[in-house]
C-alpha positions as a LaTeX table, in Angstrom:
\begin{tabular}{lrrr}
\hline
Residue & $x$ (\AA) & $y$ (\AA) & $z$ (\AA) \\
\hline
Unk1 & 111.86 & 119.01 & 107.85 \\
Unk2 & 109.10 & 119.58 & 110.40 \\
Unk3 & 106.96 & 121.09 & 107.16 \\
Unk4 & 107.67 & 117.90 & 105.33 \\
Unk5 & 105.95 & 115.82 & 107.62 \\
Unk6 & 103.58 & 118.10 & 108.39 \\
Unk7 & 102.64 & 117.63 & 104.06 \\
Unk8 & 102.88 & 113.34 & 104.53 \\
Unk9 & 100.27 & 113.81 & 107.12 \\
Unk10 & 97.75 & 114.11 & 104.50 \\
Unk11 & 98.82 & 111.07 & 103.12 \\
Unk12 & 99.62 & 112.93 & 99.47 \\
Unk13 & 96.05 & 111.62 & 98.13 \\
Unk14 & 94.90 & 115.05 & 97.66 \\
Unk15 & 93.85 & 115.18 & 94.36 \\
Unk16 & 89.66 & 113.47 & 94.14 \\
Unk17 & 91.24 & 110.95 & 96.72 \\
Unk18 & 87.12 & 111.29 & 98.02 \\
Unk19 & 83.36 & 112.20 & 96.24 \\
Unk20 & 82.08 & 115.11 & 96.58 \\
Unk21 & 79.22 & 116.22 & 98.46 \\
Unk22 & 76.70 & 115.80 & 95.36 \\
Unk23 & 77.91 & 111.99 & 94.87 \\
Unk24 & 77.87 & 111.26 & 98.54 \\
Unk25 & 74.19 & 112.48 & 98.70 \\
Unk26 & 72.99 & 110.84 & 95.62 \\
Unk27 & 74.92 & 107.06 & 97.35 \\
Unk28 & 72.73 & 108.32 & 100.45 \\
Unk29 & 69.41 & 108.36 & 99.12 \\
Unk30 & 70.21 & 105.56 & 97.01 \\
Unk31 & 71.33 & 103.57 & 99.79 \\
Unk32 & 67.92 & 104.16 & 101.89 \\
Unk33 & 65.62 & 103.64 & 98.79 \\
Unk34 & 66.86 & 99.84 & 98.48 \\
Unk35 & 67.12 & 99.51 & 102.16 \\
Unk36 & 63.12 & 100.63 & 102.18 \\
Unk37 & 61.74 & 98.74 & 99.01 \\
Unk38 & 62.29 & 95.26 & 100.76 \\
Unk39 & 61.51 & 96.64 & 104.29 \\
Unk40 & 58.23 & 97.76 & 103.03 \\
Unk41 & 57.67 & 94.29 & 100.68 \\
Unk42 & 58.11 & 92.30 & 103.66 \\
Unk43 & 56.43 & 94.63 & 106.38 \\
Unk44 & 53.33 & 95.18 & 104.13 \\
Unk45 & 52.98 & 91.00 & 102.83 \\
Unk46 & 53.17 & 92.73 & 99.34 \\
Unk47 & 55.24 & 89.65 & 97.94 \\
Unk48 & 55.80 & 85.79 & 98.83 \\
Unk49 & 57.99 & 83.10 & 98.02 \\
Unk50 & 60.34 & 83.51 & 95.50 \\
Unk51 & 58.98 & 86.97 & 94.24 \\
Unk52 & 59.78 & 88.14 & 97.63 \\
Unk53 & 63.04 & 87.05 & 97.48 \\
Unk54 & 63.76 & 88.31 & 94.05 \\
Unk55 & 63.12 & 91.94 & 95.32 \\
Unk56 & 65.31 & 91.44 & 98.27 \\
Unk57 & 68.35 & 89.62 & 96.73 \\
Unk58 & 68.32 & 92.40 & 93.90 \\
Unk59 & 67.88 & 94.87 & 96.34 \\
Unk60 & 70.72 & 93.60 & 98.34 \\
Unk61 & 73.07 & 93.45 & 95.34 \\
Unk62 & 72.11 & 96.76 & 94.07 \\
Unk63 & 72.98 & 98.39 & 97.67 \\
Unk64 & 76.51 & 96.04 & 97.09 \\
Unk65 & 76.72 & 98.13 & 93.88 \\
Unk66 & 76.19 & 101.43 & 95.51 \\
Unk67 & 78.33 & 101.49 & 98.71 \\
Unk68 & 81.18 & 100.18 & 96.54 \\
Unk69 & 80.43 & 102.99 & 93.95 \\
Unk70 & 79.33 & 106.23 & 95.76 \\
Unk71 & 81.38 & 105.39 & 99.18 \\
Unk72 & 84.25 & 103.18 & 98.47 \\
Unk73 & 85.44 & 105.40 & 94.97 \\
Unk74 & 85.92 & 102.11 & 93.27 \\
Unk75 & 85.36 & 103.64 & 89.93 \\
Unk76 & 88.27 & 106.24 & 91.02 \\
Unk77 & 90.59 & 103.67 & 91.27 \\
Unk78 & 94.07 & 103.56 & 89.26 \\
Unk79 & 95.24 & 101.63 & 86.74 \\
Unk80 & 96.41 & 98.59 & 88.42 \\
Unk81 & 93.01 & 97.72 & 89.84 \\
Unk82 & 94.31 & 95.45 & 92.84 \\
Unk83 & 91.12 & 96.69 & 95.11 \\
Unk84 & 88.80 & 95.32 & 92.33 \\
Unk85 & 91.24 & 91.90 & 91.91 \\
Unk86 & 90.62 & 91.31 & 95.69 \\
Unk87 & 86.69 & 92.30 & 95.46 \\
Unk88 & 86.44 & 89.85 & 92.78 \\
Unk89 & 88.18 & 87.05 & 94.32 \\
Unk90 & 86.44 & 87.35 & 97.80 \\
Unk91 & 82.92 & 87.38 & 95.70 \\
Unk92 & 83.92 & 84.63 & 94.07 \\
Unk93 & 85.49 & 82.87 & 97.48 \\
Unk94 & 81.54 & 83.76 & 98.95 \\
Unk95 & 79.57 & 82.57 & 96.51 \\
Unk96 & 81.59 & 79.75 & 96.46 \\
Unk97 & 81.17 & 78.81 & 100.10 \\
Unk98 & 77.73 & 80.04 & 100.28 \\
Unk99 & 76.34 & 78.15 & 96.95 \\
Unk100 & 78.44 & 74.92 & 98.18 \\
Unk101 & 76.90 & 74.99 & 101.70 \\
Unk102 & 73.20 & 75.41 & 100.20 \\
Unk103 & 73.67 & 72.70 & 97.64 \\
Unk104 & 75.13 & 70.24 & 100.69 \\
Unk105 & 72.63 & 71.06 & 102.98 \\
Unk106 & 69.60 & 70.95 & 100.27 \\
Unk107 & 70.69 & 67.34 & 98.76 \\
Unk108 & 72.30 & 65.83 & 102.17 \\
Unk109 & 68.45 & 65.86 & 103.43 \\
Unk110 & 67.03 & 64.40 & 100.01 \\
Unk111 & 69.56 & 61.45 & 101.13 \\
Unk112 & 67.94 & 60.70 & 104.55 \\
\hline
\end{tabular}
């Protein structure tokens, strides 16, 4: 019995339950390249306005894209893809909020 439990410790996600060192590496540098293309466009004044933040909404989406791939194994998941159902929802639940809050704020001060 006690070697039973010892074997649930691990949770029985053995097999590619995580990346490998190659895949983590590769989310790494991925990660700090679009963390440094919109530090460096808004440090240096090398865009403005809505160029500007073009670069650093993409950027910010693209980094979305990577955690979710390289560190959260989203790709790896199983057939019933609940994690992605719930992603999707809360994205949609976000944007949602977000877009309804900017479109209140932006036309309740054309009103006054």
């Amino acid at each position: 019995m006690a070697q039973h439990s010892a074997h649930d410790s691990h949770g029985g996600h053995d097999q590619g339950a995580h990346g490998s060192l190659k895949s983590y590496l590769t989310g790494f540098v991925l990660s700090l390249v679009l963390t440094v293309i919109p530090l460096l466009v808004v440090l240096n004044d090398w865009l403005e306005g809505t160029p500007a933040m073009v670069v650093l909404l993409g950027s910010a989406v693209l980094q979305f894209v990577v955690q979710l791939l390289f560190f959260m194994h989203l790709r790896e998941e199983g057939k019933p893809r609940y994690n992605l159902m719930t992603l999707l929802l809360g994205i949609f639940i976000l944007v949602l909020i977000v877009g309804g809050s900017i479109w209140i704020m932006t036309y309740n001060q054309v009103a006054h």
